[in-house]
Every structure is written in C-alpha cells, then in structure tokens.
C-alpha positions as CSV (number, residue, x, y, z in Angstrom):
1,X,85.5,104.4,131.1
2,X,82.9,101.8,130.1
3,X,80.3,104.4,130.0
4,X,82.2,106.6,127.4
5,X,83.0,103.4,125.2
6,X,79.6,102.4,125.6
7,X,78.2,106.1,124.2
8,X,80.8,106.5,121.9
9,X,79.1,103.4,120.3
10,X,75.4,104.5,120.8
11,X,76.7,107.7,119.1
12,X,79.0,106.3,115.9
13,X,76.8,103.3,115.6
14,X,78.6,100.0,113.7
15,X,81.6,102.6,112.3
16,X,83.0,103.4,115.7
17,X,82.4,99.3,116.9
18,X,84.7,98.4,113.4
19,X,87.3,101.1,114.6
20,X,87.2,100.0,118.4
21,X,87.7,96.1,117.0
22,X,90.6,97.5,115.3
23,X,92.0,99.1,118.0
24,X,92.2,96.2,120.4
25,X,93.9,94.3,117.5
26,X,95.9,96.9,117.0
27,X,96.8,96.9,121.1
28,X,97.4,93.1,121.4
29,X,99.9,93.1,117.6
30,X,101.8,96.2,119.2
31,X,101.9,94.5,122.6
32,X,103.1,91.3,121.2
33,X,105.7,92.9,119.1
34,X,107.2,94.5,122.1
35,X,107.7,91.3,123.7
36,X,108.8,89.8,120.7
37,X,111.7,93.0,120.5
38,X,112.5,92.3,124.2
39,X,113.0,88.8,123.7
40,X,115.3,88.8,120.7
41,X,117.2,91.9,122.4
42,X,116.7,94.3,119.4
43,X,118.5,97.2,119.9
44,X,121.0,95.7,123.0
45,X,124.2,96.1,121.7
46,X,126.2,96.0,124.2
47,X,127.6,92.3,124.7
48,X,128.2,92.5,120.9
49,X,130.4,95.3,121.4
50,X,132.3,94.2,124.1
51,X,132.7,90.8,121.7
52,X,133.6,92.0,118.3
53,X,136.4,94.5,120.7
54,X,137.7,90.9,123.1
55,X,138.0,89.7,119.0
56,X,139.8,92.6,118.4
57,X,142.4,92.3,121.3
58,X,143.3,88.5,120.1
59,X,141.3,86.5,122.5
60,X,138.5,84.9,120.2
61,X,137.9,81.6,122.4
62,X,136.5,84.4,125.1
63,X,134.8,86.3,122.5
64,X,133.1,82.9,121.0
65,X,132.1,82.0,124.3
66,X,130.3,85.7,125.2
67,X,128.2,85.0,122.2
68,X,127.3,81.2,122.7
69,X,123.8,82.5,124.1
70,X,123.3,84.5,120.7
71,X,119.5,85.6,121.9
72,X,119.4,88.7,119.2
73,X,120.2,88.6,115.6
74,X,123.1,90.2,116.1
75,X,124.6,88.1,118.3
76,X,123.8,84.9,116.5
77,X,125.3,86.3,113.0
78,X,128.3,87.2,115.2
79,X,128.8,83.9,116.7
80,X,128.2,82.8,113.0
81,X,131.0,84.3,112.1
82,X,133.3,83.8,114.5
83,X,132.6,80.1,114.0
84,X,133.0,79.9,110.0
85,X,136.3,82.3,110.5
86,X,137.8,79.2,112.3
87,X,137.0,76.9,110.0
88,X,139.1,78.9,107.3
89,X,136.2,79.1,104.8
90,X,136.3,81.6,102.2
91,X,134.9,85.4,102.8
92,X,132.3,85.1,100.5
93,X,130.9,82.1,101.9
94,X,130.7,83.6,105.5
95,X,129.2,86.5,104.7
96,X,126.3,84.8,102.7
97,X,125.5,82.3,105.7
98,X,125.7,85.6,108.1
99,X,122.8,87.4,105.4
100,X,121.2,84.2,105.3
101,X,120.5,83.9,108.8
102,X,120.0,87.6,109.6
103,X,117.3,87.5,107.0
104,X,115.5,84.9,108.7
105,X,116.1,86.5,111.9
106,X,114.8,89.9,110.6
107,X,111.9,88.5,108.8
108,X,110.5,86.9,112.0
109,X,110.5,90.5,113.4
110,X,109.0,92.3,110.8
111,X,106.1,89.9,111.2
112,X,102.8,91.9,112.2
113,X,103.7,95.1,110.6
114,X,101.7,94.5,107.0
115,X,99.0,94.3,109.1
116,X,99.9,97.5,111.6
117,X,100.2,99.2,108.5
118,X,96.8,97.9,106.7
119,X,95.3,99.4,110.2
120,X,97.0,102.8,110.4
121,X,95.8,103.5,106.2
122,X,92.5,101.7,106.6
123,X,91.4,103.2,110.2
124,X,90.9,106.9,108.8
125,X,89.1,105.9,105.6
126,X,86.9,103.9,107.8
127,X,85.8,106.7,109.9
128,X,85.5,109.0,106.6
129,X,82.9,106.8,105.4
130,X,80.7,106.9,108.7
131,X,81.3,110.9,108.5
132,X,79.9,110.5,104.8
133,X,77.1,108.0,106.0
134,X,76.1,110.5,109.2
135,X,76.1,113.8,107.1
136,X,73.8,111.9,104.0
137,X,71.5,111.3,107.1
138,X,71.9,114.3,108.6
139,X,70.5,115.9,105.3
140,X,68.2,114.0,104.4
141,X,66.7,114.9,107.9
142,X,66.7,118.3,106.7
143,X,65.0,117.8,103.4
144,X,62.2,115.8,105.1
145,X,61.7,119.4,107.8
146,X,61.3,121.2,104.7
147,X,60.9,124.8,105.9
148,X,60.7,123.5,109.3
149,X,64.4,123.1,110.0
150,X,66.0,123.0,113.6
151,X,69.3,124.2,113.3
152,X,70.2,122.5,116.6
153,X,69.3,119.0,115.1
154,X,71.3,119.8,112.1
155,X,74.2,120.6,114.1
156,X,73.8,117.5,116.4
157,X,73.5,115.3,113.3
158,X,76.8,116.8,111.8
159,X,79.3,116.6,114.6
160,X,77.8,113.0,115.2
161,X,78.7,112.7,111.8
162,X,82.2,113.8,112.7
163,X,82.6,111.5,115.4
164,X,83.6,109.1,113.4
165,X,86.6,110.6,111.2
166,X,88.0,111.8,114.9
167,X,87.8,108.1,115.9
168,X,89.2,106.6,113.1
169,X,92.4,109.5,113.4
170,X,92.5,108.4,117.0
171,X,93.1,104.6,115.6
172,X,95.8,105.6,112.8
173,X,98.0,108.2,114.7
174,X,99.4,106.4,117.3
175,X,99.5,103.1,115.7
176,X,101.5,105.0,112.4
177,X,103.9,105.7,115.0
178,X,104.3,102.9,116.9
179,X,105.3,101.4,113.4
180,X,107.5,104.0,112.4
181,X,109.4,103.1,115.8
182,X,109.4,99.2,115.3
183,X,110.7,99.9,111.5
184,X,113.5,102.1,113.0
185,X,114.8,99.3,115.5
186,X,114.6,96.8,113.1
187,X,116.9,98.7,110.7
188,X,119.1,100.2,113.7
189,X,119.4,95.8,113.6
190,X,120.0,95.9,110.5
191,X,123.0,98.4,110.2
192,X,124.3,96.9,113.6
193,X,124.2,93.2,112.3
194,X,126.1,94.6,108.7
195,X,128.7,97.0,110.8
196,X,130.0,94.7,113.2
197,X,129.9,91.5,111.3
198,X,131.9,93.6,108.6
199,X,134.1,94.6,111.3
200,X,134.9,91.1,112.6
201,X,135.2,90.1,108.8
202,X,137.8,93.0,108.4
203,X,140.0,91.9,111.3
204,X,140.2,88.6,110.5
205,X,141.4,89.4,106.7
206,X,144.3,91.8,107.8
207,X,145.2,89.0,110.6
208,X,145.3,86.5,107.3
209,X,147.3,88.9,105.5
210,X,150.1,89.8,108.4
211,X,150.3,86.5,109.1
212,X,151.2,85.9,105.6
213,X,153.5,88.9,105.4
214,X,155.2,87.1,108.4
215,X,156.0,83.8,106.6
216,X,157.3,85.6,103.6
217,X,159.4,87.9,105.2
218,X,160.5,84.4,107.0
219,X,161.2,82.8,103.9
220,X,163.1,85.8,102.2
221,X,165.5,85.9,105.3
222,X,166.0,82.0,105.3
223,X,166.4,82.5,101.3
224,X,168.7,85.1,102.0
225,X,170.6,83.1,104.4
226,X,170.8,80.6,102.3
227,X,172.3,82.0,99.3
228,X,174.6,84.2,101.7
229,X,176.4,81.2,103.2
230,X,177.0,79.2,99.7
C-alpha cells in the first residue's frame, strides 16, 4: 500500500501530495463526526418514543424520568418540555426555549461540515489544475522534439497528466456523500425534535382544555342546582 502512495506521488508530483493531505483530513473530520453522531445518539429514537407515548398514557413522572439522561437533542428538548409544561408556562414560551436549545444542540453537530464541503468542491478543481499543469508540460515536450516526436512519451505525459483529475475525483466522491448522509441525519433530528415535541405540546393543550371543560360542566350543574332548589 505504501509503495502505491509512494508512486502515486513520484507520478502526480506536489498536486497528488495536496489531495492525499486532504484526504487524511478529510478521514479524521468524517471519523470524528461519527463519534460525535454516536455520542449525541442522532438518529436513536427509540426511548423518545416510548416517552412522548408513557406521556401520552398519563404517567409523566415516568416519562420525565426516561428522559433525565437526555444524551441526544431530542431527548433534552423533550425533557425540556416536559419540565416547562409543569411549571404551567405559556405555549409560546416552551416552545422557544425547546428551538433555543435544539439550535445549540444542532449547531454543535453541524460543526465540520463547511469544511467537508470546502474539500468535496475544492478536491476536483485541485486535480484539474495538475491535469492542466501536466498536459502544458506534456506539450511543451513535444514542441521542443520538433519532428522528432515519440508518441509513447506523449501518451505517458498525458495520462500522467490525468492522474491527477482521477485523484482529486477520488477525494470529492466519497466525501460529497458522506456529507450528504450526515446532512440527512441531522435533519431526520431536526423533523424528529419538531414532531414529537409538537406532539407532547399538543397533548398537554387538549389535557388543559378537558380539564377546563370539566370544571365548567361542574360549575353549570352546581349553577343549575342551585337555582333548581330556590
């Protein structure tokens, strides 16, 4: 393996060593991110469900208490909300501290991908140039045979040339869709974070309003009552 990086270099010349320095920075950002992703939980779901559905059912102590870990940015905008509901704040106010903190949350993720995608844009036009470079030398070769000419060294001088715009695809590709995949979690996130917080949000405004249906149907009957035995 050594031996190949070590010719691809001899061959590409300082072009091919920018693009291989890219590519291991490239390796460690997308290596880091994937720990990052794991750590936070993006895209585990689960205990959030089961939560916002224990919520659901009446018990919100238990559900509070599955989400006192609150690892992801889910589950800490959940646990958010389920605190702030208790409190009897206003909708409006719970729903901006839950954005606020999802934000943050979110940013902190999307950290590192300006620079993925500086890499995946830049890497190609990198290895255009050295094509350009290698086929300016390549002719210039050929003016100086004059009538001279060896095919065969043209040729070698061209796909040389060529080397470069392969190694600079072989950066972008797989790093554009690495970060096509990290923008997709992160906005699966996104969605989940607005869906179920909206969903604990909802519950907790028709529980308001039956319990207030309640008392007035109370009060009607006792008014009722009332005027019923004078």
């Amino acid at each position: 393996m050594w031996d190949a990086v070590r010719s691809l270099l001899s061959l590409g010349g300082p072009v091919v060593a920018v693009l291989v320095v890219l590519s291991v920075f490239a390796l460690a950002l997308i290596l880091l991110k994937l720990w990052q992703f794991w750590a936070e939980r993006v895209g585990f779901h689960g205990r959030a469900r089961a939560a916002v559905e224990v919520w659901r059912q009446g018990r919100p102590a238990e559900a509070a208490r599955m989400m006192e870990a609150r690892r992801s940015a889910l589950e800490d905008a959940l646990a958010t909300a389920m605190v702030l509901t208790t409190r009897r704040l206003d909708k409006s106010l719970i729903e901006d501290e839950i954005q606020r903190r999802a934000t943050d949350r979110l940013h902190e993720l999307q950290k590192g991908f300006r620079e993925l995608e500086a890499i995946a844009q830049i890497a190609p036009l990198i290895g255009l140039f050295g094509t350009v470079i290698g086929m300016i030398e390549a002719f210039r070769q050929l003016q100086a045979a004059g009538s001279a000419v060896d095919p065969s060294v043209l040729a070698g001088g061209i796909w040389v040339a060529l080397l470069t715009t392969a190694a600079g695809l072989a950066v972008a590709i797989p790093v554009s869709l690495v970060l096509t995949w990290f923008e997709t979690r992160l906005e699966n996130e996104r969605v989940a974070i607005e869906t179920m917080a909206g969903t604990l949000l909802a519950q907790v405004a028709m529980s308001s309003e039956a319990s207030g249906a309640t008392r007035d149907g109370a009060g009607q009957e006792g008014a009722a009552s009332l005027a019923h035995a004078h």
